[in-house]
C-alpha positions in Angstrom: -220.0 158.5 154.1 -217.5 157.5 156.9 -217.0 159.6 159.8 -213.4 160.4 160.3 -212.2 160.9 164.1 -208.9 162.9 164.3 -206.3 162.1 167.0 -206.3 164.7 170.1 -205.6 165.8 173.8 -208.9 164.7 174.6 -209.7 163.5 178.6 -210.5 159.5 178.9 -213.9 160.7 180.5 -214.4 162.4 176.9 -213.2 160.2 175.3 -215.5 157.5 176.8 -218.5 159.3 176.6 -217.8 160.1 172.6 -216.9 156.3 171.7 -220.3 155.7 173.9 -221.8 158.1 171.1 -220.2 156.6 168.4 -221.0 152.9 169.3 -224.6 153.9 169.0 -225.0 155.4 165.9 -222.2 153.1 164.1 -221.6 149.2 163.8 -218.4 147.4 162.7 -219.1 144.2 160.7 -216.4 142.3 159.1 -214.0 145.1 160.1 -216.1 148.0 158.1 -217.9 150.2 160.0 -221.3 151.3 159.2 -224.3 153.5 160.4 -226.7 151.7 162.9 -229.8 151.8 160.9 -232.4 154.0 162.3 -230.0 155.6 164.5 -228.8 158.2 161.5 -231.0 159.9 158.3 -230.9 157.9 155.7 -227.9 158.3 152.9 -228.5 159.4 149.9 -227.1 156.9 147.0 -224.8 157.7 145.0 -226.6 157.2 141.7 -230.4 157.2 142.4 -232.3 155.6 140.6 -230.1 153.5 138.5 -229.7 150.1 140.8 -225.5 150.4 140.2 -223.5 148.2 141.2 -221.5 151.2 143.8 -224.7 151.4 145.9 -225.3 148.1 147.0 -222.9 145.9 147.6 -221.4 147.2 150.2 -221.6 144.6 153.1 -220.9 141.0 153.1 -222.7 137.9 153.0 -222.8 134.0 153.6 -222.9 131.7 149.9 -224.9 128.3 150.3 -221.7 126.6 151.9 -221.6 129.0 154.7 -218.6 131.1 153.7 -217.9 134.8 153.7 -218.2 136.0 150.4 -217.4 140.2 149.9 -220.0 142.1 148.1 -217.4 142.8 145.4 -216.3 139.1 144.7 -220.2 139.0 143.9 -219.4 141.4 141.2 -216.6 139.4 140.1 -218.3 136.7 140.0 -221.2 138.3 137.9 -218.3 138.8 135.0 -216.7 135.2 134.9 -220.1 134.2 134.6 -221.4 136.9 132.1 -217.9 135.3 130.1 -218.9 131.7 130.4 -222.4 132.4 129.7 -220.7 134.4 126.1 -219.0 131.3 125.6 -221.7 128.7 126.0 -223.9 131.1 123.4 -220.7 130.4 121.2 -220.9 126.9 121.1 -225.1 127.2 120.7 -224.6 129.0 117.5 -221.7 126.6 116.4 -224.2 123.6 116.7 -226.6 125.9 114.7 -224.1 125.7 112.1 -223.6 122.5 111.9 -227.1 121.3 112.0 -227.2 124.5 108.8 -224.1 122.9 107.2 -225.3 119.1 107.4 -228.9 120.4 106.3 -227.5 122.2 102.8 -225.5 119.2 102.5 -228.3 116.7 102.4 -230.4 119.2 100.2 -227.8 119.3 97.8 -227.9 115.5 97.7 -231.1 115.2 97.0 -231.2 117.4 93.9 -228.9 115.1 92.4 -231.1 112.0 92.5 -232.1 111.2 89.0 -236.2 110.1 90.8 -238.8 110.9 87.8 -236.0 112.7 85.7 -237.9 111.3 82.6 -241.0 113.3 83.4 -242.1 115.1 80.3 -244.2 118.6 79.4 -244.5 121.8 81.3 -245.1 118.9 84.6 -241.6 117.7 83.7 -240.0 121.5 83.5 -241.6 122.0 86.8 -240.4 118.9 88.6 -237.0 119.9 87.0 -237.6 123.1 89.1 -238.5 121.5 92.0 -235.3 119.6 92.2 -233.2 123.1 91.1 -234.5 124.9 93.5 -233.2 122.1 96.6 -229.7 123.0 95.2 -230.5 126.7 95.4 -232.1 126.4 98.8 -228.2 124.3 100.1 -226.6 127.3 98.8 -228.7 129.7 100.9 -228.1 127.6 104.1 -224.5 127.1 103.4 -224.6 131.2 102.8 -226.1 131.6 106.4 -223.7 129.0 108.4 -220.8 130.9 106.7 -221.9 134.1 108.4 -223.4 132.8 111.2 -220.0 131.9 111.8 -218.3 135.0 111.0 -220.8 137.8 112.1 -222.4 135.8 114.9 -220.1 132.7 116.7 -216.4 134.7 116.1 -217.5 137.8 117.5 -218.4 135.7 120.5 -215.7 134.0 121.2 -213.4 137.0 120.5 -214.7 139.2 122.5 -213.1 140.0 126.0 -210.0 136.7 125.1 -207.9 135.7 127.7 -206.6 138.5 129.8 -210.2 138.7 130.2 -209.8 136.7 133.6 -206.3 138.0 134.2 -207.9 141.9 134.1 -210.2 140.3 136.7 -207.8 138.6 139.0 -206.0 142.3 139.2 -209.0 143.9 140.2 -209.7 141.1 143.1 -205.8 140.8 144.1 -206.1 145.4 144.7 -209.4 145.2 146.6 -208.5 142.3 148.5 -205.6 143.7 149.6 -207.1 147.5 150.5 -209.6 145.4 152.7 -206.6 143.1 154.7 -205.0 146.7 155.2 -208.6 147.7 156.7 -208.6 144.3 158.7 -204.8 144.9 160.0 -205.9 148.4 160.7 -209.5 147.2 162.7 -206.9 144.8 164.8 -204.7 147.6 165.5 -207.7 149.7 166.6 -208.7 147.2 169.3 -205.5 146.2 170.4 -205.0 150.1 171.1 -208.8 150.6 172.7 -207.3 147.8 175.0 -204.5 149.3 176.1 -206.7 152.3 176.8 -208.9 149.9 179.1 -206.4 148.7 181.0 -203.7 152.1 181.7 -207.2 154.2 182.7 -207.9 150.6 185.0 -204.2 150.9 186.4 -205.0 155.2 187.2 -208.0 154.3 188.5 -207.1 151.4 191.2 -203.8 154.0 192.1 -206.2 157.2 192.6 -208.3 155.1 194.9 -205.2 153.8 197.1 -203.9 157.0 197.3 -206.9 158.5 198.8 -207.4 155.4 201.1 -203.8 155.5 201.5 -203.8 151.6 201.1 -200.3 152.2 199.3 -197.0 154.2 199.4 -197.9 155.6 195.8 -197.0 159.2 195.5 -198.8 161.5 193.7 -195.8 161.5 191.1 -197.0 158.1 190.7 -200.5 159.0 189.9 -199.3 161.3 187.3 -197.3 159.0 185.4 -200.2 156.8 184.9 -202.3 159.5 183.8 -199.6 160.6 181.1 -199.7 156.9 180.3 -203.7 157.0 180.2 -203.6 160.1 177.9 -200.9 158.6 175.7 -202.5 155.5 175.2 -205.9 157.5 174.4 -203.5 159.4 171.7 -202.3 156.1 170.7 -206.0 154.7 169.7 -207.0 158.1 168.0 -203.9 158.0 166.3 -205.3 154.1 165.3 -208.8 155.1 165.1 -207.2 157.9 162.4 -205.1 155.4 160.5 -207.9 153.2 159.9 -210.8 155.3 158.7 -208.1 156.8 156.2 -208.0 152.5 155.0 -211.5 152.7 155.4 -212.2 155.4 152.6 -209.1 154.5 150.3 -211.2 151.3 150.2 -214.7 152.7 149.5 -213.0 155.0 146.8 -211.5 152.0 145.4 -214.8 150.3 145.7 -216.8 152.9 143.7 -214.4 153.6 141.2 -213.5 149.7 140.3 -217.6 148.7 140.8 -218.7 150.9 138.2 -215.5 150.0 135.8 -217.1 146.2 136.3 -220.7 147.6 135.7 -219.6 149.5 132.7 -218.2 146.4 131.2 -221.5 144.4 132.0 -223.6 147.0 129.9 -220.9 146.3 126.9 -220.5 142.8 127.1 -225.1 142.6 127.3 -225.5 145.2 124.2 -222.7 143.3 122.3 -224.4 139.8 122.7 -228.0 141.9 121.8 -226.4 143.2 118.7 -224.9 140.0 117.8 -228.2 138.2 118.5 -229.9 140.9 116.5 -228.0 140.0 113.0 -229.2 136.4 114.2 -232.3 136.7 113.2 -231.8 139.7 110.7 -229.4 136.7 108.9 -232.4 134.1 109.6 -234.9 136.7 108.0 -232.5 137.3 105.0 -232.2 133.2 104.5 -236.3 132.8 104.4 -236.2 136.0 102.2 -233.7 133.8 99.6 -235.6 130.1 100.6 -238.9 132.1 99.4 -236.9 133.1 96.0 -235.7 129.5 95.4 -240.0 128.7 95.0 -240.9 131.5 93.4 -239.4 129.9 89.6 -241.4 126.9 90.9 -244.4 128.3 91.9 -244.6 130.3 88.4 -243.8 126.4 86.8 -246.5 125.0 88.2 -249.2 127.7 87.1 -248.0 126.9 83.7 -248.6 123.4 83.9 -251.1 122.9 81.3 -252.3 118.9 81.0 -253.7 120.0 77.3 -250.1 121.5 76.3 -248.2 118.5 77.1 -250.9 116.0 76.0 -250.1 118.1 72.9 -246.3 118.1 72.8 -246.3 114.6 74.1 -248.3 113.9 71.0 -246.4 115.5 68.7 -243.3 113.5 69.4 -244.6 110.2 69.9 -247.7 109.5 67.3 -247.9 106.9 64.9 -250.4 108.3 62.7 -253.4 110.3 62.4 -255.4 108.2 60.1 -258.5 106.6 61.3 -259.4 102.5 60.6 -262.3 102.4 58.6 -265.0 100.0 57.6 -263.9 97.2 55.4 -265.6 96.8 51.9 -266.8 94.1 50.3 
């Protein structure tokens, strides 16, 4: 991806006109070099197709505040947020709960109260049933809070604990340090591309006094400036060399710890999906058992017959079956 220049005996007129070349094909922002775009074919990603995380963020930018942010603190920041946005689910479904718990809890009540317990007849076994089935329907609820809790809310709150943030910190501590290295090496690049400047400067201004002869300066003279010239062109390949090999220990780092942090994105997203998913397979199961607490009701109240318990009620409570008659005189 980076081009790679390797130190040499090269001549500063060489020299110049290749770093001419190079500054116009390649940019150095932030200390990382890149390809001028339009100025090279494009690069091929390194996983087509599949938006990751190692193809694009590469360069730099500025947060609201103004501030450089790296394109991998983005991705940290992505996972302290994926974990606080886990956590906050956690606390939803613990309010889901309670709301569950404090619902059951009232039904329960209710099926206590003694309200038109005197009720008599097949209307009477069907109010009775009506009252059962509140107590039955707090036992479901209380049934689905207990594993909301345990198959829903623990699993969020377990999952990734708290060297969670420490795994992150190590992972911003390496790359942060790989990319100082690539700064320290960047300075030492341009302090050496300096030097360079100013000994080919120095041979230059001698050559031209010597041929004005403005200047005792020998031609030994001359020559030790241009062994300083070619040493200090050595020097910056040598810096040149040094930092492209920081430059691609960093991109290897970059890759290989970007798509460790998109791997764990995909887990921690399918893990909330499949937690979320026995959600609402739980919530189906609880209307399943709510509908089986009506169903004894709903078959009470087809029998409820106002002829039957006129009949029964009769039964138990006349006070005779003879007719008054006429009086005779």
């Amino acid at each position: 991806m980076f081009c790679r220049t390797s130190p040499g005996s090269t001549s500063p007129a060489r020299r110049q006109n290749k770093e001419k070349e190079i500054k116009e094909t390649k940019i150095t922002i932030n200390c990382v070099t890149f390809p001028v775009p339009m100025s090279t074919p494009e690069q091929q990603l390194l996983k087509p197709n599949e938006w990751s995380y190692c193809d694009y963020f590469w360069a730099d930018k500025r947060d609201p505040q103004g501030a450089t942010v790296s394109g991998f603190e983005v991705l940290l920041q992505k996972q302290l947020k994926g974990k606080q946005m886990q956590k906050e689910m956690a606390e939803f479904i613990r309010e889901r709960i309670k709301i569950e718990e404090e619902y059951a809890k009232n039904l329960s009540k209710l099926s206590m109260f003694p309200m038109a317990a005197q009720e008599e007849g097949t209307l009477g076994e069907a109010w009775a049933q009506v009252k059962k089935s509140l107590a039955d329907e707090a036992e479901v609820h209380l049934k689905f809070s207990s594993k909301l809790q345990s198959e829903v809310e623990k699993p969020f709150l377990t999952f990734r604990g708290d060297n969670f943030k420490k795994d992150m910190k190590k992972y911003d501590h390496h790359i942060a340090d790989l990319r100082k290295q690539l700064v320290s090496r960047y300075a030492a690049v341009e302090k050496a591309r300096k030097a360079l400047a100013d000994r080919q400067k120095d041979l230059e201004v001698k050559t031209q006094q010597l041929e004005i002869k403005l200047s005792n300066k020998t031609e030994e003279d001359i020559k030790k400036a241009r062994r300083k010239s070619t040493q200090a062109g050595d020097d910056l390949m040598r810096c040149v060399d040094l930092y492209n090999q920081a430059q691609s220990k960093w991109f290897e780092e970059m890759v290989t710890t970007s798509l460790e942090l998109e791997r764990l994105e995909v887990e921690r997203v399918e893990m909330i999906q499949q937690h979320l998913r026995q959600y609402t397979t739980l919530r189906h199961e609880t209307d399943m058992f709510n509908q089986s607490t009506l169903e004894p009701v709903d078959q009470l109240l087809q029998s409820v017959d106002p002829a039957k318990d006129r009949e029964l009620w009769v039964k138990e409570h006349k006070t005779g079956d003879l007719r008054p008659v006429d009086m005779d005189i």
